[in-house]
ROPA-343296 format. One record per residue (C-alpha): residue in one letter; x, y, z. Coordinates in pm, whole numbers. Layout:
! residues N
+------+--------+--------+--------+
| code |     c1 |     c2 |     c3 |
+------+--------+--------+--------+
|    A |      X |      Y |      Z |
...
+------+--------+--------+--------+
//
This chain:
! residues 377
+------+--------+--------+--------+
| code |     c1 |     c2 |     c3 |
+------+--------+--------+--------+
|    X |   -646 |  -3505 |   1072 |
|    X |   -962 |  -3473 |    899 |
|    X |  -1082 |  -3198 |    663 |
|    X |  -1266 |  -3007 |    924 |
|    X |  -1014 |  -2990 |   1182 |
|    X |   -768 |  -2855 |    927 |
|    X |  -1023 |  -2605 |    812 |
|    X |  -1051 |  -2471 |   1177 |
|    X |   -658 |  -2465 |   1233 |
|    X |   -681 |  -2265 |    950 |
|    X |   -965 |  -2016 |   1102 |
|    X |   -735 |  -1989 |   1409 |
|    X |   -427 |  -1860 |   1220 |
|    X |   -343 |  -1529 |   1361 |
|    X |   -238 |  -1411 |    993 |
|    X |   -612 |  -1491 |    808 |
|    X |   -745 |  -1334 |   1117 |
|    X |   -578 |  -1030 |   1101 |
|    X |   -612 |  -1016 |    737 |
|    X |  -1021 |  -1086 |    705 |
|    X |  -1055 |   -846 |    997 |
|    X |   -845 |   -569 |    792 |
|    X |  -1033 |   -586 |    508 |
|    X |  -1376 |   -643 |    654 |
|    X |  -1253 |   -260 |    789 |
|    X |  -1184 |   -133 |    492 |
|    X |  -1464 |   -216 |    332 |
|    X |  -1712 |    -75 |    611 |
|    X |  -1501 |    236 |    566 |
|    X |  -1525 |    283 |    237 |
|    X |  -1872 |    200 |    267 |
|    X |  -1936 |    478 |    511 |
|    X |  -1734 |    701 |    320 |
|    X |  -1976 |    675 |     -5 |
|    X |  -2263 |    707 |    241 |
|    X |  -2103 |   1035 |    350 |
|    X |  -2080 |   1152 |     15 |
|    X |  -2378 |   1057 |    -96 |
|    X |  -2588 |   1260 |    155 |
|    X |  -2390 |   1541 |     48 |
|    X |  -2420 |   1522 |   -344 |
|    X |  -2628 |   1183 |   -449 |
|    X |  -2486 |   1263 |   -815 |
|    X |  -2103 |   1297 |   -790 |
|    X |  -2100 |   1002 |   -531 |
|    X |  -2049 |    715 |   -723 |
|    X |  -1773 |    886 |   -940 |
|    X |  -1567 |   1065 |   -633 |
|    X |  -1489 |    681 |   -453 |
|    X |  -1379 |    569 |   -772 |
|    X |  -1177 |    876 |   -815 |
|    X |  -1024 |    815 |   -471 |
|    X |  -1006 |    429 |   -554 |
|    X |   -805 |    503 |   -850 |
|    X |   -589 |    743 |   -772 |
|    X |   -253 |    766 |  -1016 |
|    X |   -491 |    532 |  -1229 |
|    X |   -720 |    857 |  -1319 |
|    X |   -463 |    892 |  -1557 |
|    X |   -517 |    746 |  -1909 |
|    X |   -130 |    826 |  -1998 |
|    X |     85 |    509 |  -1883 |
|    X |    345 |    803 |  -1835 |
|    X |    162 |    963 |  -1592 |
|    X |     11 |    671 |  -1386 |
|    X |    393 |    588 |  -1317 |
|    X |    509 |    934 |  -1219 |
|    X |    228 |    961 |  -1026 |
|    X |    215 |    596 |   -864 |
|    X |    634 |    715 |   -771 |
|    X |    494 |   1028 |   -570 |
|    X |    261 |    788 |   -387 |
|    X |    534 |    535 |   -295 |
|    X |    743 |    792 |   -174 |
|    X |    495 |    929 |     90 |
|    X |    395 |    590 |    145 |
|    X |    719 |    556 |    267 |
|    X |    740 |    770 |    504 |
|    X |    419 |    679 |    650 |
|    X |    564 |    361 |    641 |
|    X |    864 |    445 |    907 |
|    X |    601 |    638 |   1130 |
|    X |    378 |    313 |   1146 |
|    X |    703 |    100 |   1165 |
|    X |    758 |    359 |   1465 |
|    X |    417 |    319 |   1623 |
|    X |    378 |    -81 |   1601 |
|    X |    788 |    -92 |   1797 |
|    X |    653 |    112 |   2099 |
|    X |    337 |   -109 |   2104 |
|    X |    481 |   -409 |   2123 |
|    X |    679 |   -320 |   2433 |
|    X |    396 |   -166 |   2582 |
|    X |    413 |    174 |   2486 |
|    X |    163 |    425 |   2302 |
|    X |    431 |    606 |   2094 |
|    X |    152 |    899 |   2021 |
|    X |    456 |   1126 |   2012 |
|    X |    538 |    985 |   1554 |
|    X |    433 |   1315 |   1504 |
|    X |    719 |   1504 |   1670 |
|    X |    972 |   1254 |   1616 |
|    X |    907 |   1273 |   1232 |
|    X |    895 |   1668 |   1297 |
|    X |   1235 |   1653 |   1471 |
|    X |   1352 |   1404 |   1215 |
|    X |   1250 |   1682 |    924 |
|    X |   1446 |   1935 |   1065 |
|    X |   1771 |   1805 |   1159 |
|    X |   1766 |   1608 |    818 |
|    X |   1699 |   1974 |    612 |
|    X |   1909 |   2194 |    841 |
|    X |   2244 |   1985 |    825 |
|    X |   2154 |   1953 |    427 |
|    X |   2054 |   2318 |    371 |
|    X |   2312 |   2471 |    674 |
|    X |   2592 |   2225 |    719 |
|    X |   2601 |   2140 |    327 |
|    X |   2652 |   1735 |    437 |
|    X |   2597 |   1445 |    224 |
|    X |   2269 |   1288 |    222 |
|    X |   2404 |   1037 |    414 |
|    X |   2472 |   1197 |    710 |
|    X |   2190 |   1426 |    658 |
|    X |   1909 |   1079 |    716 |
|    X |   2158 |    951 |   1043 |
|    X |   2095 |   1316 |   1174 |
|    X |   1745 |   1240 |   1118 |
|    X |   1756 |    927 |   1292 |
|    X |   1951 |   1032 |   1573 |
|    X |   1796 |   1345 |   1680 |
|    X |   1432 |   1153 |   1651 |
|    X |   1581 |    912 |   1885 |
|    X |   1654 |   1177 |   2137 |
|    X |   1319 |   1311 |   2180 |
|    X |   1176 |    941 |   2172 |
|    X |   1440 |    885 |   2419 |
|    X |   1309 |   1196 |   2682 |
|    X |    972 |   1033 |   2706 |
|    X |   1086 |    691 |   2769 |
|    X |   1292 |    831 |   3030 |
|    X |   1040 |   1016 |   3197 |
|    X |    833 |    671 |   3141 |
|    X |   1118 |    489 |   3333 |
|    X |   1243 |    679 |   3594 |
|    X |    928 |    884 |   3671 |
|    X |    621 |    702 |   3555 |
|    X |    487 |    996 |   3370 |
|    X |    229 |    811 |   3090 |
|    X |    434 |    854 |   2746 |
|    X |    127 |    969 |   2571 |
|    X |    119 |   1326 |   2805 |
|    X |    446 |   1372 |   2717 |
|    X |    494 |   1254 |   2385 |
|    X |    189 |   1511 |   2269 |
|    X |    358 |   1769 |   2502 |
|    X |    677 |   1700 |   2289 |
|    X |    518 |   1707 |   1973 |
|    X |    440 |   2065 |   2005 |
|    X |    760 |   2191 |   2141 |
|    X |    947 |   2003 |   1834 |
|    X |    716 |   2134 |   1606 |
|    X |    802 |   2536 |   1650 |
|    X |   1144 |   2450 |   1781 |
|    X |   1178 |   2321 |   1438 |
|    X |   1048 |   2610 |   1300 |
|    X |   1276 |   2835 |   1504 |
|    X |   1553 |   2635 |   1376 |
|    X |   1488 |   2617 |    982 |
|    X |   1393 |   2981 |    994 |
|    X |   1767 |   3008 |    919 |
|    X |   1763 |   2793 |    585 |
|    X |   1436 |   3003 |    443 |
|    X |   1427 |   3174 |    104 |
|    X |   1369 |   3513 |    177 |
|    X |   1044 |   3600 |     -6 |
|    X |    861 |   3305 |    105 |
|    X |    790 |   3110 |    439 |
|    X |    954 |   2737 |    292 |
|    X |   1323 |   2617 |    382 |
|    X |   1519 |   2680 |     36 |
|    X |   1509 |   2347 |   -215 |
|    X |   1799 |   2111 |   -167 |
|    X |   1813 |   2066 |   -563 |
|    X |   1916 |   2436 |   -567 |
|    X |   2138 |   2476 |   -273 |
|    X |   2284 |   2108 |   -161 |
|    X |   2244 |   1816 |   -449 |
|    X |   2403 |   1624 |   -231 |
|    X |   2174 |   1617 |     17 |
|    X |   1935 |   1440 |   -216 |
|    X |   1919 |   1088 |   -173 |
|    X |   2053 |    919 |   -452 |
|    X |   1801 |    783 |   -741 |
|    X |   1980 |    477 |   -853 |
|    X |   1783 |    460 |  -1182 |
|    X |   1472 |    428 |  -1008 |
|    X |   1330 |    772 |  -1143 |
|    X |   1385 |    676 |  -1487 |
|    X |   1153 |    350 |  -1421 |
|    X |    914 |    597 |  -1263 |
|    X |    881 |    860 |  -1560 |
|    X |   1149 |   1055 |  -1477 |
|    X |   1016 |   1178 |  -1128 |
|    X |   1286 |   1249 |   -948 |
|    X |   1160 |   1178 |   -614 |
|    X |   1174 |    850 |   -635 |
|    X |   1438 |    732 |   -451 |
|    X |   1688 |    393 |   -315 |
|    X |   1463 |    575 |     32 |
|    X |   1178 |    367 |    -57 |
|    X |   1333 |      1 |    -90 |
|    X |   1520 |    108 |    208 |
|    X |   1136 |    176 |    375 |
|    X |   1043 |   -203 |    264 |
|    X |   1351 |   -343 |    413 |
|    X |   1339 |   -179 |    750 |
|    X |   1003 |   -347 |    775 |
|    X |   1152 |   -707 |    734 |
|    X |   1456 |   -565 |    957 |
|    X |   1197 |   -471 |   1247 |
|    X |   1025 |   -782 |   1198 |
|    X |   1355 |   -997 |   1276 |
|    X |   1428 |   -780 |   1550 |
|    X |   1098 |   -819 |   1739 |
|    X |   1091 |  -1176 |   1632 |
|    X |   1396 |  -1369 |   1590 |
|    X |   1612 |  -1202 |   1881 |
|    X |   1608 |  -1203 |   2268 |
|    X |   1635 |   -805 |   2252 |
|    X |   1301 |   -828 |   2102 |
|    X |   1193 |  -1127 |   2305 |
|    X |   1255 |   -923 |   2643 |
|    X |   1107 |   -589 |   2494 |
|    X |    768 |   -760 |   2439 |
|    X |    817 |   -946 |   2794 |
|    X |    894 |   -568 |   2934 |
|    X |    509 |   -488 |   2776 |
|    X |    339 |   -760 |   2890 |
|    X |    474 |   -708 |   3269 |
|    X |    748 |   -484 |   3377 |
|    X |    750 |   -635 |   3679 |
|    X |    775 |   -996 |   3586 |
|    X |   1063 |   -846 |   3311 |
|    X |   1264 |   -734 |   3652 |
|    X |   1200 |  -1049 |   3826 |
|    X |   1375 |  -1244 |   3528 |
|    X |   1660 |  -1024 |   3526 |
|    X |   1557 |   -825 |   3272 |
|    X |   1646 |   -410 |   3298 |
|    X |   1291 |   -290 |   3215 |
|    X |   1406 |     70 |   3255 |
|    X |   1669 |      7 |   2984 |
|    X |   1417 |   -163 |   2758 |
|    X |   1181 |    121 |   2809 |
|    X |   1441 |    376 |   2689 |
|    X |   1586 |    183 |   2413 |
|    X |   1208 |     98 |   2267 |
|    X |   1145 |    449 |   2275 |
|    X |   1443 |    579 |   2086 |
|    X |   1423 |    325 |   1850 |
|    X |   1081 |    376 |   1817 |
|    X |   1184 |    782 |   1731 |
|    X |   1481 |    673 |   1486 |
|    X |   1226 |    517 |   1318 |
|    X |    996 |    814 |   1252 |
|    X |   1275 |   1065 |   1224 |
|    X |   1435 |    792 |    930 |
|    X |   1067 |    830 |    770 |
|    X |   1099 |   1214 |    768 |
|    X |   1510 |   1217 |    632 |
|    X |   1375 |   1003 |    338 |
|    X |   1099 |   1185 |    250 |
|    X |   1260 |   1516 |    268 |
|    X |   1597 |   1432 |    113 |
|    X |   1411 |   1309 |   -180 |
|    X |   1356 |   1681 |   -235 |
|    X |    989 |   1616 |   -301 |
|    X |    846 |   1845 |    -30 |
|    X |    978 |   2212 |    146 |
|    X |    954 |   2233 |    494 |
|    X |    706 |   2607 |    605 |
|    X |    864 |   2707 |    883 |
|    X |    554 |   2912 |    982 |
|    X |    315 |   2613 |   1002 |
|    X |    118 |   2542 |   1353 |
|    X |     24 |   2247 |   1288 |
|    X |    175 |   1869 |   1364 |
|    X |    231 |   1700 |   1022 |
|    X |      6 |   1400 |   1028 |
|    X |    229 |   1144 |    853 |
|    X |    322 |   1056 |   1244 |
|    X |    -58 |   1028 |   1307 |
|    X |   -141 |    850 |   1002 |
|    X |    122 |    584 |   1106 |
|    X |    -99 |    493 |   1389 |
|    X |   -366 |    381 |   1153 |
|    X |   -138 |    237 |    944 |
|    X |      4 |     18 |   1209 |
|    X |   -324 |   -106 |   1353 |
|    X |   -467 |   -164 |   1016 |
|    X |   -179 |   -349 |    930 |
|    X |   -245 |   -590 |   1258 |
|    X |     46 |   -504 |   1427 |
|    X |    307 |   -677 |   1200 |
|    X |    544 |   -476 |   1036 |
|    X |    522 |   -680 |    700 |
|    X |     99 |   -590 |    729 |
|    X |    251 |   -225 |    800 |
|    X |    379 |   -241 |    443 |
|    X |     10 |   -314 |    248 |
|    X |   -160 |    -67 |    498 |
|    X |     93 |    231 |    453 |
|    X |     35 |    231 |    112 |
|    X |   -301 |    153 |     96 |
|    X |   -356 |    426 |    376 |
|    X |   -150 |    669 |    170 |
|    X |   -350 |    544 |   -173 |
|    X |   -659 |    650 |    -87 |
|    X |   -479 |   1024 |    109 |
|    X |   -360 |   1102 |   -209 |
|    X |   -668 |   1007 |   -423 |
|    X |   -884 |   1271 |   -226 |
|    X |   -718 |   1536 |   -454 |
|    X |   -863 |   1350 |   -795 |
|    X |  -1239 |   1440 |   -628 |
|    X |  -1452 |   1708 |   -794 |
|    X |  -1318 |   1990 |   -590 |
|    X |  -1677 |   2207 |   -717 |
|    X |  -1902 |   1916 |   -518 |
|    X |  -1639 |   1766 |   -225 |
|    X |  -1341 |   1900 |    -52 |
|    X |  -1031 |   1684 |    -83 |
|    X |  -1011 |   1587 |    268 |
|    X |  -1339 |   1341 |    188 |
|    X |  -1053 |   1086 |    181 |
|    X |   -896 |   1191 |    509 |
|    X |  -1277 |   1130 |    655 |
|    X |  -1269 |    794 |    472 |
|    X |   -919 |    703 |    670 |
|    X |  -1061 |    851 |    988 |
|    X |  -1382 |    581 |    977 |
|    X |  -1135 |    265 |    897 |
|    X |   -940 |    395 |   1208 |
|    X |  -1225 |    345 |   1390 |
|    X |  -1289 |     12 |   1238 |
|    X |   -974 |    -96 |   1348 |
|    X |  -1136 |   -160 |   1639 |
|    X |  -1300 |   -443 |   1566 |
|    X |  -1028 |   -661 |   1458 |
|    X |   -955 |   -731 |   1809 |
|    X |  -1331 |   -764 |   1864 |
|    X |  -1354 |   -977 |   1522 |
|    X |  -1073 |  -1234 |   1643 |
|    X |  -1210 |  -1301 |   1975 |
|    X |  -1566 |  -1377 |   1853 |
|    X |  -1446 |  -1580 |   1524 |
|    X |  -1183 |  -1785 |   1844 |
|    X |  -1531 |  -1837 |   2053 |
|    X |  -1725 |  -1963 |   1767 |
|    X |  -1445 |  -2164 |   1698 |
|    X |  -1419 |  -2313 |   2006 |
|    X |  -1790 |  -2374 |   2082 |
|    X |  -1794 |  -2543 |   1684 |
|    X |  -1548 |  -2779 |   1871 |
|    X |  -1705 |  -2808 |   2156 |
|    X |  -2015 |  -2961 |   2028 |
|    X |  -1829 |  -3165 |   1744 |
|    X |  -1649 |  -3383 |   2079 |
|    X |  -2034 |  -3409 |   2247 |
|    X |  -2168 |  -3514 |   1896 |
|    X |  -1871 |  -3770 |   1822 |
|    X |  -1891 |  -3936 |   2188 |
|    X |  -2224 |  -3964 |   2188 |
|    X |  -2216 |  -4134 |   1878 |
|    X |  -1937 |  -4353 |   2006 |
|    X |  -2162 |  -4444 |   2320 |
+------+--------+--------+--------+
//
């Protein structure tokens, strides 16, 4: 094999696609974003992407950039398990749109049996996990058995967790404010355990064993989809339900099962977050908590592979968190949000980028036969 055909195997690798056409999106998003603020304050421009570059690294302490870099690993973690939670659905086919409410569910049942019920932490995150997997469970149900397009009713869902939720952590309120009382105060242990990791993190307490567990659900969804025949016939199921059947497989089954694993998932993001005490729930908020939509921008940026879901999340989450380092006097915070919201878009050219990079690739080939047989003839 010569040096050019290895260089073109090398083009075709699905990884180095999905990679180049990741960052290419990045970078056109961040390059949008500076456009964005530069028509609305030339002057600051230059200094507010570098402030939401940086991020913990604003910070000249060393102290501070690690407290600060723990905060962001723990949210990155969460948006982890709602990516993690996206990219399962998809490969089976499914639009799991519904993160959001699974996460929301996931919140709830994690903070009411640590706040109500006075469980360990423990029990508290398999609560999470388990009630997340019910609602994930409804729409792949209705998706089964009735056909009903599991984005409808996952955003239906979404809603009706979100103020059941409410309803139900009304009862585990402090009574002069609208947030669910702090686990640290009424339940320590409901609070995931540290294991040392806060100390190596400045003492922030958030930091918890939830974020290696994050990492090594990743690798754990990554077997499952590929290194198993459950995983083989849920991505057969996506590609053809029909075909699935034909083969023996029960695509009604796999259709459940991919949603409720797909809502364990977010609802496991929400019990870690939550349980590391770094957040209160407000039980009067309207609005969907968009860690479950941010996981679909994680998961796409991330190529659909749920060890790319790990760089994304936190890269996703980096730049979330760095809005609030801006000038607040010349931008709003949510500049970064808008910066997120433009490599979402992006994201749709990596599909676009692989397919014109495989056709250049094959016409490259193409005329390298003609030009070697006619210089055999």
């Amino acid at each position: 094999m010569n040096k050019g055909s290895k260089k073109v195997n090398f083009l075709r690798n699905s990884g180095f696609q999905t990679v180049t056409a990741s960052l290419i999106c990045i970078v056109l998003g961040l390059l949008v974003g500076y456009v964005v603020l530069l028509i609305i304050n030339p002057k600051g421009a230059a200094e507010a992407i570098a402030a939401i570059l940086k991020n913990y690294l604003y910070y000249p302490s060393p102290t501070a950039v690690m407290k600060y870099l723990g905060t962001t690993l723990v949210k990155a973690s969460a948006l982890l398990m709602c990516s993690l939670s996206v990219l399962f659905a998809y490969k089976a086919g499914l639009f799991n749109i519904g993160a959001a409410g699974q996460y929301v569910v996931g919140a709830g049942a994690a903070l009411y049996f640590g706040l109500k019920l006075h469980m360990p932490w423990y029990v508290c995150i398999v609560a999470a996990a388990a009630a997340a997997a019910v609602t994930g469970g409804i729409s792949g149900a209705l998706k089964a058995y009735f056909n009903v397009n599991e984005v409808i009713s996952c955003i239906m869902l979404n809603w009706i967790s979100l103020y059941c939720v409410n309803m139900l952590l009304t009862r585990a309120k402090e009574q002069s404010a609208p947030y669910t009382r702090p686990l640290s105060s009424v339940n320590k242990g409901a609070l995931i355990p540290t294991f040392g990791l806060d100390k190596i993190f400045a003492n922030n307490g958030f930091v918890t064993i939830g974020v290696p567990l994050a990492i090594m659900t990743a690798f754990a969804v990554w077997v499952v989809l590929e290194k198993t025949k459950f995983g083989f016939e849920l991505k057969a199921t996506g590609m053809n339900k029909h075909a699935a059947q034909y083969c023996g497989m029960r695509y009604r089954r796999n259709i459940i099962l991919t949603m409720m694993t797909a809502g364990s998932l977010a609802g496991l993001g929400a019990g870690i977050f939550y349980l590391s005490g770094i957040e209160q729930w407000m039980v009067q908020q309207t609005s969907v908590p968009a860690m479950g939509f941010n996981g679909i921008a994680a998961a796409f940026l991330g190529g659909l592979n749920p060890i790319g879901t790990v760089f994304s999340s936190y890269f996703i989450q980096h730049i979330t968190s760095g809005g609030s380092y801006v000038d607040k006097t010349i931008y709003c915070a949510q500049i970064s949000d808008l910066i997120s919201a433009f490599i979402i878009y992006c994201c749709g050219l990596v599909l676009f980028f692989k397919i014109r990079l495989n056709r250049w690739l094959d016409d490259k080939e193409r005329h390298a036969a003609k030009t070697q047989k006619g210089g055999g003839a």
